[in-house]
N, C-alpha and C positions, 0 to 999 in steps of 0.2 A: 178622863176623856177630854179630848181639844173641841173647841167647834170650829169648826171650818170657821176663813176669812168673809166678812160681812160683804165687802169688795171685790167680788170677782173678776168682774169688768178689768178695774185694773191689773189684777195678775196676768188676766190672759191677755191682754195688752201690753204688757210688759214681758208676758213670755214668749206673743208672733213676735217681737220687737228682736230679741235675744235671736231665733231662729232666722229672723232676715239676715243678722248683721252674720250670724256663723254661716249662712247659706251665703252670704257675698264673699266672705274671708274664703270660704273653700273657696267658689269660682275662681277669685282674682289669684289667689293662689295656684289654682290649677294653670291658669292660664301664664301666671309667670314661669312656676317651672318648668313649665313643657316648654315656653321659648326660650328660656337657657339653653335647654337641653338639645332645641333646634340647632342654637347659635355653636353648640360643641359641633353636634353630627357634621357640620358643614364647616368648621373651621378648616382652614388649609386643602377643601377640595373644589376642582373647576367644574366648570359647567356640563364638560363632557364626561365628568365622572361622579356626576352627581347618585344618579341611581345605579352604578356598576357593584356596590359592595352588597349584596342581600341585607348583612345584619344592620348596617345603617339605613338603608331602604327603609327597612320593616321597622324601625326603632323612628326616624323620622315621620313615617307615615303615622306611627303610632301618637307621637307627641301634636301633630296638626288637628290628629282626629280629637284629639283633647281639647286643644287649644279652641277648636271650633265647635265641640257641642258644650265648653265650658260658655263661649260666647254665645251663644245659642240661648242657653240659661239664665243669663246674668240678667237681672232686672234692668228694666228700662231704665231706671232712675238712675242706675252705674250706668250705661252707656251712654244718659246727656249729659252724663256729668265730663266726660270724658268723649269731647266733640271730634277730635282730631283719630280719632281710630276710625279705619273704614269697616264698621259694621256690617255694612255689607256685605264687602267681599270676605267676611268669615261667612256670612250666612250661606252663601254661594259656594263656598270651597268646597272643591270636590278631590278627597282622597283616593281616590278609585283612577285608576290609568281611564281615558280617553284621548282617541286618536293615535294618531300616529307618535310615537316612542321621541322623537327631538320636540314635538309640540309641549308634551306631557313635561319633557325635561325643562321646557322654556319656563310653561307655567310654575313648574315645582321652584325653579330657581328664582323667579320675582316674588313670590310668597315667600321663599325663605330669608332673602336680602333684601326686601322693601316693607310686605305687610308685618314679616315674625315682628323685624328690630322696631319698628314704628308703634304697632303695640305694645312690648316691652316698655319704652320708653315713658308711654302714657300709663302704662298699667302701674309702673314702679313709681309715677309722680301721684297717680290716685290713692297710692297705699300709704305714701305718705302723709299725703292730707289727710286719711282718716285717721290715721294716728298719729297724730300729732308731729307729723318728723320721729316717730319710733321705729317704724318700719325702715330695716336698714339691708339693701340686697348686691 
């Protein structure tokens, strides 16, 4: 028969420790590949035919809804780490058509050429730092 460890304390400190650091890898993960995925759906089309195709529609709209309850999640401590992302306007983002169909298009189009790539950029420099330069995307 074992006896349990004398030091509990520690374990379970060291196992919230473990579930932070997996609960960040998923977020930042999530959040990286859904703006790849942004930066495909929208390669080579303009602005006026942003939302004309349904299945990129639905597959965009899907990846931002991601991207913004991944942010949403992410501990505070990832987001001051990484000052230059507008936190905000993930908090804000709204997936859901309002207003009139060119307003929606406008918005849809600076979230996906301004805020996707600009979190991209910081998200894939934060992955790095915590791994040492291991993280390679």
């Amino acid at each position: 028969m074992t006896t349990p460890p004398t030091n509990t304390h520690a374990y379970v400190g060291s196992t919230q420790a473990l579930g932070a650091s997996v609960l960040r890898s998923a977020l930042l993960g999530n959040i990286h590949d859904a703006g790849v995925a942004v930066l495909h759906c929208i390669e080579g089309v303009d602005k006026d035919k942003l939302l004309s195709r349904p299945g990129t529609r639905e597959k965009l709209l899907e990846c931002l809804e991601i991207m913004r309850a991944s942010a949403r999640d992410l501990p505070v401590s990832d987001k001051e780490a990484m000052p230059d992302v507008d936190w905000d306007a993930w908090s804000r983002l709204q997936t859901m058509p309002l207003g009139p169909a060119h307003v929606w298009r406008d918005h849809l189009w600076r979230v996906t050429h301004q805020l996707v790539p600009d979190t991209l950029v910081q998200v894939r420099r934060y992955r790095q730092q915590l791994t040492g330069g291991w993280f390679q995307s």
